[in-house]
C-alpha positions in Angstrom: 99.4 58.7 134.2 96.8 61.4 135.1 97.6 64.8 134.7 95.7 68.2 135.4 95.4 69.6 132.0 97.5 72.5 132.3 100.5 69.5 132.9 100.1 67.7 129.8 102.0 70.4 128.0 104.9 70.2 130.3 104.9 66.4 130.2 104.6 66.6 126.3 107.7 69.4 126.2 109.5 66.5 128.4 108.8 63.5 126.2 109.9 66.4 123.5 113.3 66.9 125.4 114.0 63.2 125.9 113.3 62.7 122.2 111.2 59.6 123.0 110.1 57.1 120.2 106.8 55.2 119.5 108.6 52.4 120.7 109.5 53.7 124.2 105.9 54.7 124.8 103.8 52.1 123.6 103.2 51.0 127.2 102.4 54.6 129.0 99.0 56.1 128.9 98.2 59.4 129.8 95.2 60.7 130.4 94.1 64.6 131.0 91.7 65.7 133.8 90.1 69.2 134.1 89.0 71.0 136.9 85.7 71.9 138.1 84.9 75.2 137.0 83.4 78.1 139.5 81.7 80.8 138.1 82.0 84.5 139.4 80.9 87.8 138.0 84.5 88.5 136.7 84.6 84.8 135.0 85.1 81.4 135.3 87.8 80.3 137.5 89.0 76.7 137.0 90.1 74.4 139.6 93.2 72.1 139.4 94.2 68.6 140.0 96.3 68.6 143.3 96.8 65.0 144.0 100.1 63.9 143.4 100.4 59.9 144.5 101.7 57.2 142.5 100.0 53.9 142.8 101.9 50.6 142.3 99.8 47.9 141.0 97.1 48.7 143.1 98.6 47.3 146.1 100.8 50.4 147.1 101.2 53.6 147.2 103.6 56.4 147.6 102.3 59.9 148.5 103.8 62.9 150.1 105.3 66.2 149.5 107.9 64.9 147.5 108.2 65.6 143.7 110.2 63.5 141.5 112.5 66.2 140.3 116.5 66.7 140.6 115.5 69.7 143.3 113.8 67.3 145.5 115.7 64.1 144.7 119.1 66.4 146.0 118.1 69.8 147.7 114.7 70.0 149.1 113.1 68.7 151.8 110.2 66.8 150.9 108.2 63.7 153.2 107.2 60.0 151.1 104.8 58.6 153.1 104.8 54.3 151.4 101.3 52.9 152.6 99.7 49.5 151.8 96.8 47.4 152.9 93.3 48.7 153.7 95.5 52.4 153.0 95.5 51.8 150.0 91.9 51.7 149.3 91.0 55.4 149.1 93.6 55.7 146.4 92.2 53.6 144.5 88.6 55.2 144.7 90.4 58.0 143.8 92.5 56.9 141.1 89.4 55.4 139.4 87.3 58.4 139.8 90.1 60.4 138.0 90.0 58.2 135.4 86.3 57.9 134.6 86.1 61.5 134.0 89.5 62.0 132.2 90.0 62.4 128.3 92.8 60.1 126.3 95.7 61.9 125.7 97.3 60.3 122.3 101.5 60.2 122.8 101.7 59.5 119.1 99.5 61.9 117.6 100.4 64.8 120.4 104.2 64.0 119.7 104.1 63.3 116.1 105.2 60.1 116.2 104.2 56.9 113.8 101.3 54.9 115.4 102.5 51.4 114.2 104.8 50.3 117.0 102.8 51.3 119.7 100.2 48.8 118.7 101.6 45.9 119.5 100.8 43.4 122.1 103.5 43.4 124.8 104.5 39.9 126.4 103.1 40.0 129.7 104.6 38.1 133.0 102.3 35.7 134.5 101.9 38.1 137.6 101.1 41.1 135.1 98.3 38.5 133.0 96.9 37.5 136.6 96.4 41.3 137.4 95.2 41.8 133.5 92.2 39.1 133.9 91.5 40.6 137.7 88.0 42.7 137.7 89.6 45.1 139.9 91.6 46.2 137.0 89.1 46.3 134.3 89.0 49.6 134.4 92.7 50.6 133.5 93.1 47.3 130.9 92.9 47.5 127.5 92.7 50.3 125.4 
C-alpha cells in the first residue's frame, strides 16, 4: 500500500480502530509518499498523492472514482473501470515509480505492536513463488 503522507495517519487510526495484531499484518506493507513541494513568497505549498488504483498482481487493475468506503459501497455514485493487458502497463510504471521514492512505514513500531510474528516466512502457493522469483516483481519482494 502506498499512501500520500497525510493518509498514513488515517490508515494507522484504522488499524487502531480494528485493533489489528502483529499477526494480522505481517503480510501488508505500507509505504508513505510525499508530494512535491512548490515554493511561493507566502511558503511552501505541498502537493498530494491523487492516484487511487489498486493493482492485482500486476496483471490488473481497478481504477475509478470509486472509494472503498460504506458511503460508496451503498450511497454514492462512483465508476470502477477493471482494465488488463497492455492497460495495465502504465500502472505499473506508475506503481513502481511511487515506490522508488516512498519511505517504509513500520506497522509494528507505528502501532506499538511486538515485531516477532511479523517476521516470519509465510508459505507461499506455487503461483505466488512463480511471481516471487519473476524479475518484474523484484522490486516489491522481499523486505
Amino acid at each position: 500500500i502506498i499512501l500520500d503522507e497525510a493518509g498514513v495517519k488515517f490508515f494507522l487510526e484504522m488499524c487502531q480502530g480494528l485493533q489489528l495484531t502483529d499477526f494480522r499484518i505481517r503480510n501488508i506493507r505500507v509505504r508513505s509518499v510525499t508530494g512535491v513541494g512548490f515554493y511561493m513568497p507566502m511558503g511552501k505549498i505541498k502537493g498530494t498523492l491523487s492516484s487511487t488504483f489498486l493493482m492485482v498482481d500486476g496483471e490488473k487493475v481497478a481504477t475509478g472514482s470509486y472509494r472503498f468506503t460504506w458511503s460508496a459501497s451503498y450511497v454514492d455514485r462512483n465508476l470502477l473501470l477493471l482494465l488488463t493487458g497492455q492497460n495495465v502497463e502504465p500502472f505499473d510504471l506508475l506503481f513502481r515509480e511511487l515506490y522508488a521514492i516512498s519511505e517504509e512505514v513500520n506497522l509494528s513500531q507505528q502501532l506499538t505492536l511486538g515485531g516477532a510474528a511479523g517476521r516470519l516466512s509465510p508459505n507461499h502457493s506455487s503461483t505466488v513463488a512463480r511471481r516471487l522469483i519473476n524479475p518484474k516483481y523484484t522490486l516489491v519482494s522481499g523486505s
